[in-house]
C-alpha positions as CSV (number, residue, x, y, z in Angstrom):
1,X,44.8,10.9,-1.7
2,X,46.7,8.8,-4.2
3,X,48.3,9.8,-7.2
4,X,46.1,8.1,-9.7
5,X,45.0,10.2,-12.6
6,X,41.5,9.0,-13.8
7,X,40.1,9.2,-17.6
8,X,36.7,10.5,-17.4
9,X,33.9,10.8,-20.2
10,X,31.3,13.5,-19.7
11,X,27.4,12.0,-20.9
12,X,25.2,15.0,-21.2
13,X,25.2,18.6,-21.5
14,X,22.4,20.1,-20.3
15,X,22.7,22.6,-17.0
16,X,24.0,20.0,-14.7
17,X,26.1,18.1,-17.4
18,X,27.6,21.1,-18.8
19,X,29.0,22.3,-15.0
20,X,29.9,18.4,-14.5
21,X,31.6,18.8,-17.8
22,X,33.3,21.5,-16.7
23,X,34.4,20.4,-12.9
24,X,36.0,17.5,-15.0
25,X,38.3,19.8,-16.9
26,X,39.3,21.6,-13.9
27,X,39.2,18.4,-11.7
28,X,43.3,18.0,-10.9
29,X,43.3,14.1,-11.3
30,X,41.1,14.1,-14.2
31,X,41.6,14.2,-17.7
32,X,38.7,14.1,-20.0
33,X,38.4,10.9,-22.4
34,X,35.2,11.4,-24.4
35,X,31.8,14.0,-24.3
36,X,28.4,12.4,-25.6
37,X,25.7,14.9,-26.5
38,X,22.2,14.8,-27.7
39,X,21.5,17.4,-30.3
40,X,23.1,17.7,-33.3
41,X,24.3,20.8,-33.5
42,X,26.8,20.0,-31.2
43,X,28.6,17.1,-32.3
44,X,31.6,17.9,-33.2
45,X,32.4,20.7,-31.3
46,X,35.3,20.9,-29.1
47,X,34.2,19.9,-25.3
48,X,36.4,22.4,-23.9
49,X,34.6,25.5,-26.2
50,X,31.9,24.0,-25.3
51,X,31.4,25.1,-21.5
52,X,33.5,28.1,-22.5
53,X,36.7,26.9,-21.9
54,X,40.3,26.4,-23.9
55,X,40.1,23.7,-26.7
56,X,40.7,20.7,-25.5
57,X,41.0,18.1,-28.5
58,X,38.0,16.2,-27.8
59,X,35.4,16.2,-30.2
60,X,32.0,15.8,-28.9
61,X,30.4,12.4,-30.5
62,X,26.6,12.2,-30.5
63,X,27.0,8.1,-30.2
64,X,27.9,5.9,-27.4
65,X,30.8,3.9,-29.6
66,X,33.0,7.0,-29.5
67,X,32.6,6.8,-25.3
68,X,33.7,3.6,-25.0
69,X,35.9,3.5,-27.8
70,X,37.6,6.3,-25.6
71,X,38.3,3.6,-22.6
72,X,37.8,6.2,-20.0
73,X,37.7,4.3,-16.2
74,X,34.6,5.7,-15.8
75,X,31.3,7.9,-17.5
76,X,29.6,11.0,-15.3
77,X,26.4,10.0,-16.5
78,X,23.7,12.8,-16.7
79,X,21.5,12.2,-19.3
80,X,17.7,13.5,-19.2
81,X,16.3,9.5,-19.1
82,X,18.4,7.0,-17.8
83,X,18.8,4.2,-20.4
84,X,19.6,0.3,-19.0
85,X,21.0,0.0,-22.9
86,X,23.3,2.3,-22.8
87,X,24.4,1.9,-18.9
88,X,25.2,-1.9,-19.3
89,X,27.4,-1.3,-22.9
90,X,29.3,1.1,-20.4
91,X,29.4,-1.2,-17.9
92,X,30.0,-4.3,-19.4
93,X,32.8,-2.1,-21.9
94,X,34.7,-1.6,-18.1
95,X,33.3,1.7,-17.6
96,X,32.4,2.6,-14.4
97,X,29.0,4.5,-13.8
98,X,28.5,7.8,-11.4
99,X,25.5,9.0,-12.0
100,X,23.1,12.3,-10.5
101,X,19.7,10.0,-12.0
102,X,17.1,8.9,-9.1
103,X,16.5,5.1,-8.7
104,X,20.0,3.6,-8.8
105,X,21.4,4.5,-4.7
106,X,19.9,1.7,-3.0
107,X,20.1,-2.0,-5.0
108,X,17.4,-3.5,-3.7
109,X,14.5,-0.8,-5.1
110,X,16.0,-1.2,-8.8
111,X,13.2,-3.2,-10.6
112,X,14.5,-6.7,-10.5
113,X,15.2,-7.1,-14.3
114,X,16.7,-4.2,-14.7
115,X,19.1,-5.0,-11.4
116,X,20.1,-8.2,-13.1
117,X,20.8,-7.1,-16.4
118,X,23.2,-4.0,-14.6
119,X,24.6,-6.2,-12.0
120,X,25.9,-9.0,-14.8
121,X,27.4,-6.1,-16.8
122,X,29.4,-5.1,-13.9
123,X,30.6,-8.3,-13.8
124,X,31.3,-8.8,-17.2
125,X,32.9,-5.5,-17.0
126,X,34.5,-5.2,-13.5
127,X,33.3,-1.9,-13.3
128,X,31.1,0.0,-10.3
129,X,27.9,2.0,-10.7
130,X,27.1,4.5,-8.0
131,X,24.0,6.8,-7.7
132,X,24.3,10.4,-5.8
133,X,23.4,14.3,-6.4
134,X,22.2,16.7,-4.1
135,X,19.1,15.0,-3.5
136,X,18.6,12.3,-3.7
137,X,22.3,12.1,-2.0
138,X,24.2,14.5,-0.2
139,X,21.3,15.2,2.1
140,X,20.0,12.5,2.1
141,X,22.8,10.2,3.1
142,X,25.7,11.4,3.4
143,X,24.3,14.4,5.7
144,X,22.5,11.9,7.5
145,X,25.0,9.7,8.4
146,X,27.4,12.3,9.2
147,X,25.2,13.4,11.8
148,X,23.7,10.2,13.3
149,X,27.6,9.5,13.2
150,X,26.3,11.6,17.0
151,X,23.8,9.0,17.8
152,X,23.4,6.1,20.0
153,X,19.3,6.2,20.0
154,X,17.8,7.8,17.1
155,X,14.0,8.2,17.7
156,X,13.3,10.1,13.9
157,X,15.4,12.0,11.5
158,X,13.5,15.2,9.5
159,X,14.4,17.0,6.9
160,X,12.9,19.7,5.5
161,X,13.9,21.5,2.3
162,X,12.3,24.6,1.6
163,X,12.0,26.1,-2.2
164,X,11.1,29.6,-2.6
165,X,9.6,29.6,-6.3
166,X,7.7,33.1,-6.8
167,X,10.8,34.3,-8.8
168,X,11.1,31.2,-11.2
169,X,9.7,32.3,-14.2
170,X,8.2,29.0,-15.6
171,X,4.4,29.0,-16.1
172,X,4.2,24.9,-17.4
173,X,6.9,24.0,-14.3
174,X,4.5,26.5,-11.9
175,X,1.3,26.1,-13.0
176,X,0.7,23.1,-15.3
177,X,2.8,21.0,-13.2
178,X,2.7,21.7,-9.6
179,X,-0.3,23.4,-9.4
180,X,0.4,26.8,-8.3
181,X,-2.6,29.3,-9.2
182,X,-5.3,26.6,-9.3
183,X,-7.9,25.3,-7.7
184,X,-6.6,22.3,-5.4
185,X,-9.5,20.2,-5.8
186,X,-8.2,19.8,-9.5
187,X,-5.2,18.3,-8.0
188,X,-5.0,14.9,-7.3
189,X,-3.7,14.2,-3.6
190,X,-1.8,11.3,-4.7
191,X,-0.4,12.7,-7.8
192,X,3.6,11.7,-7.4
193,X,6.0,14.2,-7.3
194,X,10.1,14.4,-7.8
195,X,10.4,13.7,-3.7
196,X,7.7,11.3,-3.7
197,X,9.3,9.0,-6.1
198,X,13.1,9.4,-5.4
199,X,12.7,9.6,-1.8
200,X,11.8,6.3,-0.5
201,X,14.9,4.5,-2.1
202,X,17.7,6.8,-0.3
203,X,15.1,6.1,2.7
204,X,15.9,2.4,2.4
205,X,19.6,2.8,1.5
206,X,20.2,5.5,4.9
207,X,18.4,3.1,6.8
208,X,19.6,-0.1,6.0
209,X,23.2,1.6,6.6
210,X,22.1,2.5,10.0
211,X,20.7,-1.3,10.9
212,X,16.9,0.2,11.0
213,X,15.6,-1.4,7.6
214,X,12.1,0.1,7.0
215,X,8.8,-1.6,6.9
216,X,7.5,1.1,4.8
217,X,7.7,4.3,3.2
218,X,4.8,6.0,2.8
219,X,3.8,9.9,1.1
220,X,1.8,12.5,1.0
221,X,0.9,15.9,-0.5
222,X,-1.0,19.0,0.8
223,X,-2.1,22.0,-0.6
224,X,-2.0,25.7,1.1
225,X,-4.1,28.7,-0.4
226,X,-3.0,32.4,-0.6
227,X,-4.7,34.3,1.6
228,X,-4.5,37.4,-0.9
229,X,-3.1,37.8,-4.4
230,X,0.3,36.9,-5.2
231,X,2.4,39.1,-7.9
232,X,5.3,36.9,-8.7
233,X,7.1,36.5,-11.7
234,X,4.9,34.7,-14.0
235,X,1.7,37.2,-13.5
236,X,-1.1,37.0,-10.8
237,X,-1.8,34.4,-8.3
238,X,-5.2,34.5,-7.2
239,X,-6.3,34.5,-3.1
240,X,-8.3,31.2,-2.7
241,X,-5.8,29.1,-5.0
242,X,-2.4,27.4,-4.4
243,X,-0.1,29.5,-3.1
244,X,2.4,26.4,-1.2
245,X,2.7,22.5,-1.7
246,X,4.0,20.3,1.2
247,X,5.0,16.7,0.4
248,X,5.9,14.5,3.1
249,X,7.9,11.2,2.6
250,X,7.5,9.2,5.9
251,X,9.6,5.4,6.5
252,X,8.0,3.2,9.7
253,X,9.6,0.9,11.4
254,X,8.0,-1.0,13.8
255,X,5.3,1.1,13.2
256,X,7.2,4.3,14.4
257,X,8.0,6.9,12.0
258,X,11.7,7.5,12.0
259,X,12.3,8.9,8.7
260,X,10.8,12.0,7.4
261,X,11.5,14.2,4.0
262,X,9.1,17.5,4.0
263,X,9.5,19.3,0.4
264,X,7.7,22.9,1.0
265,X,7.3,24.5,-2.3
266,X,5.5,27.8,-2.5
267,X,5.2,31.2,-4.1
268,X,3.9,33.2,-0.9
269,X,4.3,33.1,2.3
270,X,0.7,34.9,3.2
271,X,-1.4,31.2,3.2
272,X,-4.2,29.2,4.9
273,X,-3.0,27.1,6.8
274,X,-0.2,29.5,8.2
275,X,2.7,27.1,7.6
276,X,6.3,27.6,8.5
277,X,8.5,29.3,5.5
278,X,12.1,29.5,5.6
279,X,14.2,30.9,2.8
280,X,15.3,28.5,0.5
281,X,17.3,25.6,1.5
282,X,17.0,22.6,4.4
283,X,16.5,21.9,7.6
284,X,17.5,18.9,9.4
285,X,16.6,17.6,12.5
286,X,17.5,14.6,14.5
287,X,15.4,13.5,17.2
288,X,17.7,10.8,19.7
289,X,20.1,10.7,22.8
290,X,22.2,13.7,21.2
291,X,19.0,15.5,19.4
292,X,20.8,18.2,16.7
293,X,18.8,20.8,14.6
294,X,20.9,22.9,11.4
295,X,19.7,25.1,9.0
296,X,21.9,24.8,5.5
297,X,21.4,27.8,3.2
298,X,22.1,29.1,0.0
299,X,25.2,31.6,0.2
300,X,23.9,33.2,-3.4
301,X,21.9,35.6,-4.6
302,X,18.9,35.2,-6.8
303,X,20.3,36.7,-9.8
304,X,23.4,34.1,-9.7
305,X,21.3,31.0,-8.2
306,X,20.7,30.0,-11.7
307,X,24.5,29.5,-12.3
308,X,24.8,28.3,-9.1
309,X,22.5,25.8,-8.6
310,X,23.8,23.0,-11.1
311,X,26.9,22.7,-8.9
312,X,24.5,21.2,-6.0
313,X,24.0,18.1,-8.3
314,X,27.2,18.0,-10.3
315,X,29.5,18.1,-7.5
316,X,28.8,14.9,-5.4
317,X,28.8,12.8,-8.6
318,X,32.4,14.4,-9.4
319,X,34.0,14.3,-6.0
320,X,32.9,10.5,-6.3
321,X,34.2,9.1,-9.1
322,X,37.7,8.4,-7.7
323,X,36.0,6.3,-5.6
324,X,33.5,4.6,-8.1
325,X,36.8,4.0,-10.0
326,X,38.7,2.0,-6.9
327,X,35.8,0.1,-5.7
328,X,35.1,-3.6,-6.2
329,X,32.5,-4.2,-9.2
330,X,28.9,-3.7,-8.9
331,X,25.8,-1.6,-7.7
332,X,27.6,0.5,-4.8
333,X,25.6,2.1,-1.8
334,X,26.7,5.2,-0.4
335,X,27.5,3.0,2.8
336,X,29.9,0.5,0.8
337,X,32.7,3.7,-0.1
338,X,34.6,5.2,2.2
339,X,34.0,8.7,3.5
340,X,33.9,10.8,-0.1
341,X,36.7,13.4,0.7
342,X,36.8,15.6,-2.2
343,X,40.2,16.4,-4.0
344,X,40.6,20.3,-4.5
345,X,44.2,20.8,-4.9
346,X,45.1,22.8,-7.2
């Protein structure tokens, strides 16, 4: 641990920016350059009253010339939408990029143009863009790899995270979008989901670490039905509709599946099929010469999850940007920093 102190802006400040806002303030090798929000009545406002703590002296700024006109080495960037725009004025300003937003951990899936225009900016820049979060990220690769770190053979790697939603209390999330309470032949079987579109690329990145690039990544989604009513907390769910969602994210190689992501959703546990439910939280699984099987769970109760839960995606990006800051410019890969050893002193 060096004793570099690091200027930091904060980009966003919805639930997972405001805790990463937060974590910067209390972060003991950070110091907080600049905070850009997105609605009005916050600019302005101190960043530090912000997320309930001590003024600080830095006025939030609602544009992106305050950020850079800031200097900070690098932006926590955790905006709603990713925009290229904005990321290469960072990057090109010498503003390194850690960032919780799906598409950016493994170069080669960035559509080409885009990949071009980010990679000249870190070069313009000499700055570093890296992509993380809870997931895609910390159990995605840097789980994996601390367990295959076991491994001589792998023959296939499973995890399975497991989402308990009865108590969320979101009828568009439960209903409009996912399903839950319909009829499943209104639901189309290919219809991408979050896992189905920011799984393969942290397939390709934990692969390509491992020297097993994939041939391909392939998904799918199933549908169970309750086998009897369902009170949960946004009213009824009716026996005969969707009562759990399975997605399964597969990578082949060679045409062996060796990489699998399950995502079981549900909001009972009484369906048909019968499938396995576990509280909420992963499972992992690796199948080789030194086969290993861990259940990680969530140490929280469901009244506090809600405060808890930004932390799973703010924290990886946070205890990353020392690293982000001290790495040679460009698109980094979990696989090109060192092992991310998080600084909690104090």
């Amino acid at each position: 641990m060096t004793d570099r102190r690091y200027r930091v802006a904060q980009w966003g400040t919805g639930n997972v920016g405001m805790r990463a806002l937060a974590a910067i303030i209390e972060h003991p090798a950070m110091d907080l350059a600049a905070l850009r929000v997105f609605s009005a009545e916050k600019v302005g406002q101190d960043a530090g009253t912000l997320c309930g703590k001590a003024p600080l002296g830095v006025p939030a700024a609602g544009d992106i010339d305050a950020v850079i006109a800031a200097s900070p080495d690098c932006a926590v960037y955790m905006p709603n939408q990713a925009n290229i725009d904005d990321m290469c004025a960072l990057l090109e300003a010498g503003i390194s990029i850690a960032t919780a937003c799906v598409g950016f951990n493994h170069r080669d899936s960035i559509p080409r143009d885009d990949r071009v225009r980010l990679e000249d900016a870190c070069a313009k820049g000499r700055s570093s863009l890296y992509a993380t979060g809870s997931s895609p990220g910390w159990i995605t690769e840097l789980v994996p790899l601390a367990m295959l770190n076991m491994q001589r053979r792998l023959d296939r790697y499973i995890i399975t995270d497991y989402a308990d939603m009865a108590s969320r209390d979101s009828h568009d999330m439960l209903v409009n979008r996912l399903g839950f309470g319909t009829d499943p032949a209104s639901r189309p079987v290919d219809r991408p989901l979050g896992t189905a579109t920011s799984t393969p690329p942290t397939f390709h990145a934990l692969a390509d670490a491992i020297g097993l690039s994939l041939d391909d990544v392939t998904t799918t989604i199933e549908y169970a039905l309750a086998s009897t009513p369902a009170d949960i907390a946004i009213g009824r769910i009716d026996a005969g509709t969707i009562g759990a969602i399975r997605m399964a994210v597969r990578g082949w190689r060679g045409g062996e599946e060796i990489l699998t992501r399950y995502s079981l959703w549900y909001v009972t546990r009484d369906t048909d099929p019968a499938w396995e439910y576990r509280d909420s939280g992963w499972r992992v699984q690796v199948k080789g010469d030194t086969s290993l099987d861990i259940a990680i769970g969530f140490d929280v109760s469901s009244e506090d999850y809600p405060a808890y839960s930004p932390g799973l995606t703010a924290h990886p990006v946070i205890n990353a940007v020392p690293y982000v800051c001290d790495a040679p410019p460009g698109i980094l890969e979990t696989a090109d920093l060192p092992m991310l050893a998080p600084n909690l002193t104090r």
